[in-house]
VEXBA-81719 format. One record per atom (N, C-alpha, C, CB): x, y, z; residue in three letters. Coordinates in steps of 0.1 Angstrom, whole numbers, padded with zeros to 4 digits, always signed. Last residue first. Glycine has a CB too. Layout:
BEGIN
XYZAla...
***
This chain:
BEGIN
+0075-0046-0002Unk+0090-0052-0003Unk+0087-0064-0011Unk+0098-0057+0013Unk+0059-0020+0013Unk+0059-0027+0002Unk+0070-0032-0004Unk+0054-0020-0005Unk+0051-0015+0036Unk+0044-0028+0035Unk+0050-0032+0019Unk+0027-0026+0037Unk+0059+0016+0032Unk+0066+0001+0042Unk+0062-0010+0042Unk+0066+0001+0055Unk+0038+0021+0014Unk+0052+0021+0013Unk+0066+0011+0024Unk+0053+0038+0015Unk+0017+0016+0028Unk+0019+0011+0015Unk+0033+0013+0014Unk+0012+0018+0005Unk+0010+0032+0052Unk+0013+0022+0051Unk+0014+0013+0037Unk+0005+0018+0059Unk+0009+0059+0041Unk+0014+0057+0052Unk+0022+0045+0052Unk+0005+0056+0062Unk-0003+0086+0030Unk-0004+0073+0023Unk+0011+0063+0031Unk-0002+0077+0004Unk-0005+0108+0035Unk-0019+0101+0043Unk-0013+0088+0038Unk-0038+0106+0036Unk+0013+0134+0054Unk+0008+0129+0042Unk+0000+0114+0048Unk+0022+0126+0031Unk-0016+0157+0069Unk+0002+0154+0070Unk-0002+0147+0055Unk+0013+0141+0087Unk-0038+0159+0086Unk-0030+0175+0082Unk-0015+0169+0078Unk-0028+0188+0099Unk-0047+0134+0094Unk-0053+0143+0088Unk-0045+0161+0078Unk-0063+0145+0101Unk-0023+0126+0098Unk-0030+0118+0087Unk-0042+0129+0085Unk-0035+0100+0091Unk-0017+0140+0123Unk-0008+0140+0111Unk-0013+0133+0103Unk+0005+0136+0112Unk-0042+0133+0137Unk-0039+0152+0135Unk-0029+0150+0123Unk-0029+0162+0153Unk-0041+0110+0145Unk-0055+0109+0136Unk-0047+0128+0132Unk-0077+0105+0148Unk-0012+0106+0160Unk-0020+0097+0149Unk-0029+0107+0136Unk-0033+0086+0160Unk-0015+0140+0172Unk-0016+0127+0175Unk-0015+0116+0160Unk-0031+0126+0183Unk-0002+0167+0172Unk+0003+0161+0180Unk-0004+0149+0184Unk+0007+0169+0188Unk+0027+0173+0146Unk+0015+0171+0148Unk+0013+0165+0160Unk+0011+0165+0139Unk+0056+0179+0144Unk+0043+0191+0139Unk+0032+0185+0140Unk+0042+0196+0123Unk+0072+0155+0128Unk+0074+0171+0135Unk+0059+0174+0134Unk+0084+0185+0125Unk+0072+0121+0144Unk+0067+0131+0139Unk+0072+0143+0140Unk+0057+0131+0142Unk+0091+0089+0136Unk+0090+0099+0144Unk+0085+0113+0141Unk+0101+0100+0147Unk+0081+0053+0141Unk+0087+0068+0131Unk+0083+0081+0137Unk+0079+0070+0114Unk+0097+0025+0142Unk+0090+0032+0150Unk+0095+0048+0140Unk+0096+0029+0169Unk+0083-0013+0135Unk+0098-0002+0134Unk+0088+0009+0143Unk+0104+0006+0112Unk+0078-0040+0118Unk+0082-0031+0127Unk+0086-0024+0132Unk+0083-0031+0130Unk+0067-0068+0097Unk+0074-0054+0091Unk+0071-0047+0105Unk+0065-0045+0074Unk+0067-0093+0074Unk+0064-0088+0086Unk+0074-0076+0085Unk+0067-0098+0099Unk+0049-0112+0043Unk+0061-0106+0054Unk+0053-0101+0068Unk+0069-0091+0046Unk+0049-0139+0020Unk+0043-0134+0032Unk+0058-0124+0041Unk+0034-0150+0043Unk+0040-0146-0013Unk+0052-0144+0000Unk+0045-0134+0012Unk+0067-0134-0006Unk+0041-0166-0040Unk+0033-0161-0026Unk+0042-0155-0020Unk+0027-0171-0017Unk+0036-0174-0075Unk+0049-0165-0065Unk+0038-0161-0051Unk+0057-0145-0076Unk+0023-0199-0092Unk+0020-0184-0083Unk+0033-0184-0078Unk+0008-0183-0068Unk+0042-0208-0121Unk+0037-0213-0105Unk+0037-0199-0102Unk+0047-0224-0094Unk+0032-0194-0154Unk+0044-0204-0144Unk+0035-0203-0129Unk+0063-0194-0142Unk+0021-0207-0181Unk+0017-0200-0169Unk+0025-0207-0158Unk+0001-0199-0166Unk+0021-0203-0214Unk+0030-0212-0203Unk+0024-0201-0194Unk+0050-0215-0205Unk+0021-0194-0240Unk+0008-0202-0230Unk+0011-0207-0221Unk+0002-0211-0234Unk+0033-0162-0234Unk+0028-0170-0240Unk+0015-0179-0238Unk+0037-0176-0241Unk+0028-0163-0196Unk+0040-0156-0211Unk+0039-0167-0223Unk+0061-0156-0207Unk+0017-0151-0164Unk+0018-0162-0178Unk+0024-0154-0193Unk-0002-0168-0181Unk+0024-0152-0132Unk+0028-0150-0148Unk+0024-0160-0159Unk+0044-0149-0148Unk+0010-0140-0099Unk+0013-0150-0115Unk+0022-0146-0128Unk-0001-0151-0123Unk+0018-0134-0068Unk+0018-0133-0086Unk+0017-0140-0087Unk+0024-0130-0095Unk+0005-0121-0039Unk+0005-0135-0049Unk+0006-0130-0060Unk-0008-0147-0049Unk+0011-0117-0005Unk+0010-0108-0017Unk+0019-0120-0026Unk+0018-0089-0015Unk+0007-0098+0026Unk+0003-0109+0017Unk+0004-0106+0007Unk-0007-0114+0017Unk+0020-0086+0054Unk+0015-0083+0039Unk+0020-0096+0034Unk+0022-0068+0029Unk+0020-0070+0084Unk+0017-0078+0077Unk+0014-0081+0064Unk+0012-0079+0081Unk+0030-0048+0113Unk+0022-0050+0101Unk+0028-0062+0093Unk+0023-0036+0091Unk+0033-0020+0134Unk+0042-0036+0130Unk+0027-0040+0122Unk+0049-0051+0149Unk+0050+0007+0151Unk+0041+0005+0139Unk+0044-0009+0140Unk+0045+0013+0124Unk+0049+0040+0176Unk+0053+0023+0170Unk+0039+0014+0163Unk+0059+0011+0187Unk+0063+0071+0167Unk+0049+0060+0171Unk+0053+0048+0167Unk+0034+0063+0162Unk+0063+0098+0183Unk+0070+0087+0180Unk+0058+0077+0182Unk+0084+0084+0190Unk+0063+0123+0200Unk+0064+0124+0186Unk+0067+0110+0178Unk+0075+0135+0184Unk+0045+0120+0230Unk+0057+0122+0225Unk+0057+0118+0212Unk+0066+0115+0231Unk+0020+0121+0244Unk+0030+0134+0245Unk+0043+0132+0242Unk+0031+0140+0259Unk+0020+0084+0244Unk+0009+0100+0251Unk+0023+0111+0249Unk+0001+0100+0276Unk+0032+0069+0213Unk+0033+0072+0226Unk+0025+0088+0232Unk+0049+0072+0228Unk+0006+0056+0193Unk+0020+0072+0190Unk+0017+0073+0207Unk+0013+0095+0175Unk+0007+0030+0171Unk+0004+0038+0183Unk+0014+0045+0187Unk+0000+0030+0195Unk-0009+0007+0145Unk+0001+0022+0146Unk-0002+0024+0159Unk-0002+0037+0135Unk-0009-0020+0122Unk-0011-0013+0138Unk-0005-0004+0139Unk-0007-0020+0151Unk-0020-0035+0096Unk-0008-0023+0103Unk-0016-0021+0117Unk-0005-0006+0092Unk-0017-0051+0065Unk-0024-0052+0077Unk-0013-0041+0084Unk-0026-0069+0085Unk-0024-0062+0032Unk-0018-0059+0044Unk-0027-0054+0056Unk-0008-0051+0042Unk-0027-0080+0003Unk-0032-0076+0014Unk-0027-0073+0030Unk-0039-0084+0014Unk-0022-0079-0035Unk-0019-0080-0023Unk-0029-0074-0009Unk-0007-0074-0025Unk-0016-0098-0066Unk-0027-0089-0054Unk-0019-0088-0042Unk-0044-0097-0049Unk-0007-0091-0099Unk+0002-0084-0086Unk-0010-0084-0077Unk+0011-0066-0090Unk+0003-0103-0128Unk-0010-0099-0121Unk-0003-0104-0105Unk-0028-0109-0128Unk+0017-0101-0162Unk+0023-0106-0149Unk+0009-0094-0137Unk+0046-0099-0149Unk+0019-0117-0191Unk+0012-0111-0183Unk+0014-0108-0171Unk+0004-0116-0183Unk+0032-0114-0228Unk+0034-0119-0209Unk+0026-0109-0202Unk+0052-0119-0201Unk+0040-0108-0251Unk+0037-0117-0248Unk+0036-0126-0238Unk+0040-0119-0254Unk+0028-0076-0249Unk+0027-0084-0263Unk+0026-0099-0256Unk+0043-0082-0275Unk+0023-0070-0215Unk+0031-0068-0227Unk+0026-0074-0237Unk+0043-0070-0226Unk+0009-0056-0186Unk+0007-0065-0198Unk+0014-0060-0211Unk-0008-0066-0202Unk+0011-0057-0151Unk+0016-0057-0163Unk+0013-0062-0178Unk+0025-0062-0159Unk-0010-0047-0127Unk-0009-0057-0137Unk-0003-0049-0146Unk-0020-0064-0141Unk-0018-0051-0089Unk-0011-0047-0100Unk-0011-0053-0112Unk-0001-0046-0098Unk-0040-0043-0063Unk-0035-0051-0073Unk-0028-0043-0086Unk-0047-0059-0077Unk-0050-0045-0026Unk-0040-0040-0038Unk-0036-0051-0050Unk-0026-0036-0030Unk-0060-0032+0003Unk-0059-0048-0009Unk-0054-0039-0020Unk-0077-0060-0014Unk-0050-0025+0041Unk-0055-0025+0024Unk-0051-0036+0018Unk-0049-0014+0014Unk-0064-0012+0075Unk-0065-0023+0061Unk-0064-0021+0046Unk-0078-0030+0062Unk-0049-0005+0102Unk-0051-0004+0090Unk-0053-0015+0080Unk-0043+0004+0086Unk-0059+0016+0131Unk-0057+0000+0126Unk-0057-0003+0106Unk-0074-0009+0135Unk-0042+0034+0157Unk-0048+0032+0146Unk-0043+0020+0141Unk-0048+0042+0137Unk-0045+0054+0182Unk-0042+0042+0181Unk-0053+0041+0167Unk-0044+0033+0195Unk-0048+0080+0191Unk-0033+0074+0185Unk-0030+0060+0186Unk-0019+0081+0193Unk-0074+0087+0192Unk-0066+0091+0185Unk-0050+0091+0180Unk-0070+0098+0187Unk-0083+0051+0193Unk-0082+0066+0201Unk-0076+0070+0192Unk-0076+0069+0215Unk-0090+0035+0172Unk-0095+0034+0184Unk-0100+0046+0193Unk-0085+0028+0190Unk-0095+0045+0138Unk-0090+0052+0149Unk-0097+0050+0163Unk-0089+0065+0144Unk-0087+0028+0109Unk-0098+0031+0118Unk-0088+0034+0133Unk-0110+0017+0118Unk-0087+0034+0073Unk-0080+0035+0087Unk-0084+0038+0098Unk-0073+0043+0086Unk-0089+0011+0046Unk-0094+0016+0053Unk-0087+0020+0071Unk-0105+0009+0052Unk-0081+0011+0009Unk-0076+0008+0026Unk-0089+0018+0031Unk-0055+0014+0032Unk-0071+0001-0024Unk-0083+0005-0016Unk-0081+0000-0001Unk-0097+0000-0023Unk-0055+0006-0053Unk-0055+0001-0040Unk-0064+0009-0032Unk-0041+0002-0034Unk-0040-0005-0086Unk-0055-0001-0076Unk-0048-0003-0061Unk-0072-0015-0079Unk-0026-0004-0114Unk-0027-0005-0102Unk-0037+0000-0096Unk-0019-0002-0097Unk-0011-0015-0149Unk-0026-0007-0140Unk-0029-0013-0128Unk-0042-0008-0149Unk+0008-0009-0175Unk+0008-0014-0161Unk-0005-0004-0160Unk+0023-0012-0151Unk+0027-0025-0205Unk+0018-0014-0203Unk+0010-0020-0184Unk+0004-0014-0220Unk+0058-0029-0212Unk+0046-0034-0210Unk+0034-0022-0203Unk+0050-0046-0200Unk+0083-0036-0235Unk+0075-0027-0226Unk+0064-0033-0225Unk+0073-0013-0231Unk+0101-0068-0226Unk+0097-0058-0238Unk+0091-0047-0226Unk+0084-0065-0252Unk+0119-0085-0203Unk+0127-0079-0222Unk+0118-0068-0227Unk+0127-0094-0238Unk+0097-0093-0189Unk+0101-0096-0198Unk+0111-0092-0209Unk+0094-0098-0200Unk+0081-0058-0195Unk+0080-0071-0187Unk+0090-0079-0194Unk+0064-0079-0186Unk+0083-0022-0177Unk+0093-0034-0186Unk+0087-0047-0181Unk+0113-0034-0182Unk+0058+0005-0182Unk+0071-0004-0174Unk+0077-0017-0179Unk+0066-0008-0161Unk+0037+0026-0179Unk+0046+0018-0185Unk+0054+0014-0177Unk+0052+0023-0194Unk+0006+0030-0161Unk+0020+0034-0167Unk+0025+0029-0173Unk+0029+0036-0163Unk-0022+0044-0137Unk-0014+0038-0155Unk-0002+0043-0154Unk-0022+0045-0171Unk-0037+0036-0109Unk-0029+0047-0115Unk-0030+0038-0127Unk-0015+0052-0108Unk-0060+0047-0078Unk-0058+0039-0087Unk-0048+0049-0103Unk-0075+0032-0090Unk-0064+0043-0044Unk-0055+0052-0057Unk-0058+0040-0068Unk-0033+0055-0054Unk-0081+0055-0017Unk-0081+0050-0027Unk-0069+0053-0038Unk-0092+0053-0031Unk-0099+0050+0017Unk-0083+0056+0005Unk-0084+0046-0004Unk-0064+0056+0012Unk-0112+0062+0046Unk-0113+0054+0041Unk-0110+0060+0027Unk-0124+0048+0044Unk-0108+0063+0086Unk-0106+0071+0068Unk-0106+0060+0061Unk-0090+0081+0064Unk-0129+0075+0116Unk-0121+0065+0105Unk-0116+0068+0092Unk-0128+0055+0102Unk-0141+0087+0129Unk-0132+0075+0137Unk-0121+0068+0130Unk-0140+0065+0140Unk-0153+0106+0112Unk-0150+0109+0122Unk-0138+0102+0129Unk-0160+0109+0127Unk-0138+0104+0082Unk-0149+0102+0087Unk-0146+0105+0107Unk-0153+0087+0081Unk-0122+0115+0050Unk-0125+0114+0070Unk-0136+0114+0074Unk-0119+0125+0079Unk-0118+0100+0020Unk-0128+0103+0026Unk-0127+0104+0043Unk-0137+0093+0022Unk-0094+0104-0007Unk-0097+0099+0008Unk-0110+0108+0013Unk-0083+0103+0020Unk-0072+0097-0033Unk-0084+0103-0031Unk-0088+0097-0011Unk-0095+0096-0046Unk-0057+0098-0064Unk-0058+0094-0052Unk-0067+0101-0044Unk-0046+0094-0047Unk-0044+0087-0098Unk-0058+0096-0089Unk-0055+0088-0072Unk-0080+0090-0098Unk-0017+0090-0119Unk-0031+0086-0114Unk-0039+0093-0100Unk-0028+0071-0110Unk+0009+0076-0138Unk+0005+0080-0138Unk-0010+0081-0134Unk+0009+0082-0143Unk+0046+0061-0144Unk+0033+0060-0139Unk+0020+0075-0138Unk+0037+0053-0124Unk+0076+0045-0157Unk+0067+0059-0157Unk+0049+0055-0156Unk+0070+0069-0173Unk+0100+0033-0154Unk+0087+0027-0158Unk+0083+0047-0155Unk+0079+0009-0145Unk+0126+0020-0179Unk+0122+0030-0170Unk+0107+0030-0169Unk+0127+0044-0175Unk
***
């Protein structure tokens, strides 16, 4: 069972936002427990107010007794929320290389590249920059994250 725990945080800037989390937890490497520490730092820049561009890097790491396992990643997102209607279309990009080393053996990076598109539908706000400002903020991590 992994159990996490941590800080998140955002700065609005007129055009743009700029996000942070960094957390601790446990979690399983290998057969044993391993002890885990994530970061992620994005920036969300707003053409118009329903056209937004997003950038984050992200890293994870597992460390147990006898294995290491180190998680980066880098995505990418376009968001645009049709004029006067609750629906926005999204399509994005993520990069993202492990390692493992266990013992002294360090096995081959793990790379994988995705793609990701879809369309999500708002209550209650009525642009992009109004539901990230007055909604939840952490947007593009969770769909970028497969």
């Amino acid at each position: 069972m992994e159990t996490s725990a941590g800080l998140e945080g955002a700065v609005f800037l007129s055009q743009s936002t700029v996000l942070g989390q960094v957390g601790l937890g446990k979690g399983r490497l290998e057969e044993q427990d391993a002890s885990k520490l994530n970061g992620l730092i994005g920036a969300r820049y707003y053409h118009t107010d329903n056209l937004r561009f997003d950038l984050d890097a992200g890293f994870e790491q597992l460390l147990s007794d006898d294995a290491a396992l180190k998680t980066y990643s880098v995505s990418t997102a376009a968001n645009y929320r049709l004029s006067n209607r609750p629906v926005t279309a999204f399509g994005g990009y993520r990069y993202r290389s492990s390692s493992l080393t266990s013992g002294e053996t360090h096995s081959e990076d793990m790379k994988s590249h995705g793609i990701v598109a879809g369309f999500r539908y708002h209550f209650g706000s009525t642009s992009l920059k109004d539901e990230e400002r007055n909604g939840p903020l952490w947007t593009a991590a969770p769909y970028l994250d497969y």
